[in-house]
C-alpha positions in Angstrom: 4.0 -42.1 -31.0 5.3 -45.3 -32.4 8.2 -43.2 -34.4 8.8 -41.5 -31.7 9.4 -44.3 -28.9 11.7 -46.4 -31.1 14.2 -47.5 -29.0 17.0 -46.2 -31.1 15.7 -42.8 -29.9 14.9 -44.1 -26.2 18.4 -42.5 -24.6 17.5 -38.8 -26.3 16.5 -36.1 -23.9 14.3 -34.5 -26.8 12.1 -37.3 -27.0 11.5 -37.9 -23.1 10.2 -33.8 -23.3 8.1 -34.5 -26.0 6.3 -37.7 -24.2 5.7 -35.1 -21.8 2.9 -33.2 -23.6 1.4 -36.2 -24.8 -1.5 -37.4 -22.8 -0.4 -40.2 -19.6 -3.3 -42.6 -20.7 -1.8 -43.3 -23.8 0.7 -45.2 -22.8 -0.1 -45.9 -18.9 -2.0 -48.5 -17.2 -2.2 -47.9 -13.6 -2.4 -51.7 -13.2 0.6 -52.4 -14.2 2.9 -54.1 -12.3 3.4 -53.3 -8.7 7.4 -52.9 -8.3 9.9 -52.2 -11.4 10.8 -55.0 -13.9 14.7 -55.2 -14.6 14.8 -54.0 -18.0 18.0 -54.2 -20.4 18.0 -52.1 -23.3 20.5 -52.3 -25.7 23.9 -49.9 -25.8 22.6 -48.9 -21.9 24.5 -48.5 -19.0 23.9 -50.2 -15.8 24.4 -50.8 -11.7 23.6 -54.3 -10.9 23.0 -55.2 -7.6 22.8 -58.3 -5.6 22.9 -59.2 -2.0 23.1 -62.3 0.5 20.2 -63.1 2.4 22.0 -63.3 5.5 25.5 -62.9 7.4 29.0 -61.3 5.9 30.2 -64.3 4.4 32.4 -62.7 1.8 35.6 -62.2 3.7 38.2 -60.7 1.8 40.5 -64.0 2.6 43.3 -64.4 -0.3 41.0 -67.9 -0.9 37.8 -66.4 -1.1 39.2 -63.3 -3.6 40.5 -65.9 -5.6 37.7 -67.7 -5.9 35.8 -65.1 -6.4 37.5 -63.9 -9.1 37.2 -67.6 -11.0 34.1 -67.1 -11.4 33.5 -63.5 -12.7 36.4 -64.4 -15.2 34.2 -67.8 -15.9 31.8 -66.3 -16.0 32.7 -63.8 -18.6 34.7 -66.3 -20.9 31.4 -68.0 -21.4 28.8 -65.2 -21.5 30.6 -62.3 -23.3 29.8 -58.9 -20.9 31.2 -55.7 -20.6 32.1 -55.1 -16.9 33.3 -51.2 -16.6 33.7 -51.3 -12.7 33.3 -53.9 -9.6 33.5 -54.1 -5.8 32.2 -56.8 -3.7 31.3 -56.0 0.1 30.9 -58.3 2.5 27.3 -59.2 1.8 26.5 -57.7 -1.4 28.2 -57.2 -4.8 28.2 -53.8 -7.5 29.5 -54.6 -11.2 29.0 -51.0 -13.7 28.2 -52.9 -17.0 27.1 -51.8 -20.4 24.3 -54.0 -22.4 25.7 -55.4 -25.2 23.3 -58.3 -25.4 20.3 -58.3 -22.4 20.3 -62.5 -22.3 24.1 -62.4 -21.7 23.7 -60.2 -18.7 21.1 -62.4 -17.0 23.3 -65.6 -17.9 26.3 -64.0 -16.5 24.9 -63.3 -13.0 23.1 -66.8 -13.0 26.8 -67.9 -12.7 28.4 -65.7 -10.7 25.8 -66.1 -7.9 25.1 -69.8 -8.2 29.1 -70.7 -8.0 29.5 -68.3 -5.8 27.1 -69.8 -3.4 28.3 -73.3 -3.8 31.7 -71.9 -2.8 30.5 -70.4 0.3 28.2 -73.2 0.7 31.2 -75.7 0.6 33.6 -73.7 2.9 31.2 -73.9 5.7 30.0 -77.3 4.6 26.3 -76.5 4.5 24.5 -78.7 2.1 21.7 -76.6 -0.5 21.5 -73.7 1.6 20.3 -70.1 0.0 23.1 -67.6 0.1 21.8 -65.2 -2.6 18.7 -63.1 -2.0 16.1 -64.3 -5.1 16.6 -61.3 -7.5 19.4 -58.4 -8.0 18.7 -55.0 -9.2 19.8 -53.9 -13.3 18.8 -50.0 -13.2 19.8 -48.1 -16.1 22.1 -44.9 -15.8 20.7 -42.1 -18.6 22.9 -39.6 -18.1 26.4 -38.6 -17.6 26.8 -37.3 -14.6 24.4 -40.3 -13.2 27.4 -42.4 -14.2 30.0 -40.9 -13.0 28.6 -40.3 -9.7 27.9 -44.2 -9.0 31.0 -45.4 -10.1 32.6 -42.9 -7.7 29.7 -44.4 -5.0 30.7 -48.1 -5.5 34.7 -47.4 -4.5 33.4 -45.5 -1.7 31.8 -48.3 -0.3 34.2 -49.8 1.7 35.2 -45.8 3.2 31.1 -45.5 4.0 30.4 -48.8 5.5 33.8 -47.4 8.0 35.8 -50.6 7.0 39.1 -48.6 5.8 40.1 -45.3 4.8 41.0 -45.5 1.2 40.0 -47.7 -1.9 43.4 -48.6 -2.2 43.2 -50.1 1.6 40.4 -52.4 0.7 41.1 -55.8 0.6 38.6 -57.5 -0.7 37.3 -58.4 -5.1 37.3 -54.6 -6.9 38.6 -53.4 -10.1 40.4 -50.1 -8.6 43.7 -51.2 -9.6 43.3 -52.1 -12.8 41.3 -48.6 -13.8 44.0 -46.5 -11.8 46.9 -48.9 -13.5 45.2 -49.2 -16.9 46.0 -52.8 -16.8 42.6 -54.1 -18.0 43.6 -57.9 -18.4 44.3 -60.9 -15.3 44.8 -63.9 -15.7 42.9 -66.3 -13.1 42.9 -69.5 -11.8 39.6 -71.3 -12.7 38.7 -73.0 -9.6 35.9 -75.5 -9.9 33.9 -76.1 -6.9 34.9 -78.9 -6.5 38.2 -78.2 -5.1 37.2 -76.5 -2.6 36.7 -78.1 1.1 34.9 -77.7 4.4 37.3 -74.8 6.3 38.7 -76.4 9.7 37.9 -72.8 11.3 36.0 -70.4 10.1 38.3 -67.9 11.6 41.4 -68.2 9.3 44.9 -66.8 10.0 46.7 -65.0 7.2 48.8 -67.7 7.1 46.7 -70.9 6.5 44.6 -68.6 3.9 47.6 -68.6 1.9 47.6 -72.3 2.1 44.5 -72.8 1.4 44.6 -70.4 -1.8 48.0 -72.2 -3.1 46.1 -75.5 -2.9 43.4 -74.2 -4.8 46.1 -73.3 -7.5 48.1 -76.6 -7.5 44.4 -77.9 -8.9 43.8 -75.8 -11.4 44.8 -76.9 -14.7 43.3 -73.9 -16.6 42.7 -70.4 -16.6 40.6 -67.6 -17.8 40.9 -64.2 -18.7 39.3 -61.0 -17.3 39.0 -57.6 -19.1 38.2 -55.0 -17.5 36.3 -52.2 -20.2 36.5 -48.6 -17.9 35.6 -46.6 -20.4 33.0 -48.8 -22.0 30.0 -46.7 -21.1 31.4 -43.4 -22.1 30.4 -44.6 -26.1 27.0 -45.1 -24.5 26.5 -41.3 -24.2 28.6 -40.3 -27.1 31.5 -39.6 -25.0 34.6 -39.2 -27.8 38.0 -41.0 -27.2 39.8 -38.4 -26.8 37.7 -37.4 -23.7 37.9 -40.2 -21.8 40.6 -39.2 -19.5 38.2 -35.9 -18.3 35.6 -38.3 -17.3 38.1 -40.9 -15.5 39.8 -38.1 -13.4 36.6 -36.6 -12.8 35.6 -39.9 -11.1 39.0 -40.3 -9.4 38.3 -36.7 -8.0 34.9 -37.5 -6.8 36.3 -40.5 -4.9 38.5 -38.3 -3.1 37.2 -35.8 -2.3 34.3 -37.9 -0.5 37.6 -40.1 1.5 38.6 -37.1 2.6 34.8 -35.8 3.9 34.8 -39.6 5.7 37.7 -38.7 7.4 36.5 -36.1 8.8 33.4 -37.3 10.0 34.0 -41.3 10.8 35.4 -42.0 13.9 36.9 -45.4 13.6 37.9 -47.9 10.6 38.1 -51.7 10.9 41.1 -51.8 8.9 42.3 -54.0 6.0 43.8 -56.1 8.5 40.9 -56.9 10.7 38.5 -57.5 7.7 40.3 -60.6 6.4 40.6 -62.1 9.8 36.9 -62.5 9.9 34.7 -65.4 10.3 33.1 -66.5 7.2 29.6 -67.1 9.3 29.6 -64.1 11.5 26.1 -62.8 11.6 24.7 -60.1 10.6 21.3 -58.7 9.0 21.1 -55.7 7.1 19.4 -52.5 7.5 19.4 -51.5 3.9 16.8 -52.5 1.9 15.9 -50.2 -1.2 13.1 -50.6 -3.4 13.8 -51.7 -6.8 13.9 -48.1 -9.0 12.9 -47.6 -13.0 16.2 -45.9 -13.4 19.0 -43.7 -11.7 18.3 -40.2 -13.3 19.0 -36.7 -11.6 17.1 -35.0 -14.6 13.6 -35.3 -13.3 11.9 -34.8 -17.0 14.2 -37.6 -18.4 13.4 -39.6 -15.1 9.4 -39.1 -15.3 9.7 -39.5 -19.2 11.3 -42.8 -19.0 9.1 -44.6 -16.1 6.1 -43.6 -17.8 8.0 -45.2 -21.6 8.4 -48.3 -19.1 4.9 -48.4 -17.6 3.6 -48.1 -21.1 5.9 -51.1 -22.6 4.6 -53.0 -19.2 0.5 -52.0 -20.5 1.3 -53.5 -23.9 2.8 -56.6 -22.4 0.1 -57.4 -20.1 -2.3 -57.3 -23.1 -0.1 -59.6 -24.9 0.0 -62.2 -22.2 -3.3 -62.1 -22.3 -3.9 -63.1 -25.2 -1.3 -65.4 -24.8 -3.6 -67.3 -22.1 -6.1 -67.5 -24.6 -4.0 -68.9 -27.2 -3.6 -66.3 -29.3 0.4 -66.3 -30.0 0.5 -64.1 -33.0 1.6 -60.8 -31.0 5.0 -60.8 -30.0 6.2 -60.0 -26.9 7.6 -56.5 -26.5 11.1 -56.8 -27.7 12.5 -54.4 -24.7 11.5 -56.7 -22.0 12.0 -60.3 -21.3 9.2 -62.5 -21.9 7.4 -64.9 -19.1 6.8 -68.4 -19.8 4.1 -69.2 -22.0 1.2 -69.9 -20.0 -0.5 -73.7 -20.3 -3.8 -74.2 -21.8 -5.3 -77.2 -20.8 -6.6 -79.2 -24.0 -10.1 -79.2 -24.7 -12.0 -82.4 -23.3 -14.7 -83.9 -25.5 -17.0 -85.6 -24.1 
């Protein structure tokens, strides 16, 4: 079994049919733990998602987007990560990315959501307030057509949640342009937090939001680059180079063809213009709360073959920990998830 579940054979179908016929209690503890881990594994694709606790604060003000993309391009220059795709919504944020290197990942959204918070933080002068919810969701894609179908999902969003009709309407951070364009390099401003300043009104006219962004830019003395990788995850599922451009259209296709069903069926838009006229506290709690999942899979022997790979790496873990917690540090952690911290052991007291 060991041969079998290396993890340079995790992604192959073969092998997730083959786990199959092998007993469950070989690799299952039904005490493991009680919702999904976020696992990284190397070479995968994956949908990370994070949401607010509260409100709508991102408004797609000209500020706020170019704030907003300082840090994901700070973020990036200092923790290298390949971003295929990205929308941010009001309260909650999508970015496609493929694992190059798992710690990267985690340090990468570390600073996107801590800056981002101080931003919003500042504009409404609030003082070490929670924006963030604690934890954001990493679920791997394994297959194709997984892929393609939630890249085409995340520039829906804006069409679903009835804000505008069109990607191209939406006003607010996404990386539409540059896929449709092919222009997978910007330039941005890199804002430190500390330029930015308590808003006057949280309500801010097109106007004055151009103000306050060309402030923001008189300030900043450097810049950072962001590179967008669209096709990044194709090579991830073996996808050649010279089939790219099949996949990409299939996903423009997808996105149209669901605008045009939303059409049909939604009644009203807000509109790009409405959207970046609201305020930056306007209330809100969502009704959307999904549970974590192992993985996004439409192959149901692929799907039930990897949760039970994952319960079994989360079996082997728990055993190491607890030897761990007696002492014992000569079993390494499971290479495939991240370790906790080591547990403290009290020194022995001799009397």
């Amino acid at each position: 079994m060991e041969k079998i579940w290396s993890r340079e054979k995790i992604w192959s179908r073969a092998t997730f049919l083959l786990l199959l016929r092998q007993p469950f209690n070989a690799f299952f503890d039904i005490e493991c733990m009680p919702s999904p881990p976020r696992i990284l594994l190397n070479k995968s694709v994956i949908l990370v998602t994070a949401r607010v606790e509260e409100g709508l604060p991102f408004v797609p003000t000209v500020f706020l987007n170019l704030i907003f993309w300082s840090v994901i391009a700070r973020a990036q220059s200092l923790y290298s990560t390949t971003i295929c795709h990205l929308i941010i919504m009001g309260n909650h944020v999508h970015f496609i990315m493929v694992v190059d290197n798992p710690e990267s990942i985690v340090r990468f959204m570390e600073r996107f959501k801590t800056e981002t918070a101080h931003a919003i933080n500042r504009l409404l002068g609030r003082k070490k307030r929670t924006v963030w919810c604690d934890d954001y969701d990493a679920v791997p894609m394994l297959t194709i057509e997984d892929a393609v179908t939630k890249i085409a999902y995340l520039y829906t969003n804006p069409q679903n949640a009835g804000l505008v009709k069109s990607i191209e309407e939406y006003p607010g951070v996404n990386s539409w342009k540059m896929f449709e364009s092919n222009e997978l390099n910007v330039e941005c401003s890199w804002i430190r937090r500390t330029f930015i300043s308590k808003l006057k009104t949280f309500s801010v006219s097109l106007s004055h939001q151009k103000d306050i962004a060309n402030e923001l830019v008189s300030k900043a003395t450097k810049k950072h680059s962001f590179t967008l990788s669209p096709n990044a995850w194709m090579g991830c599922f073996g996808i050649k180079k010279s089939e790219t451009e099949i996949y990409n259209a299939r996903i423009r296709a997808s996105v149209r063809e669901q605008e045009a069903s939303l059409l049909k069926t939604k009644k009203s838009f807000i509109g790009q213009a409405a959207l970046t006229l609201q305020p930056l506290n306007k209330s809100y709690s969502s009704k959307k709360f999904s549970p974590r999942m192992y993985c996004i899979c439409h192959d149901i022997p692929l799907r039930i073959g990897f949760i039970y790979w994952i319960k079994g790496l989360l079996s082997k873990a728990r055993g190491v920990y607890q030897r761990w917690k007696q002492g014992d540090f000569s079993i390494p952690y499971p290479p495939e998830l991240f370790p906790p911290r080591f547990p403290r052991i009290a020194n022995a007291i001799v009397y």
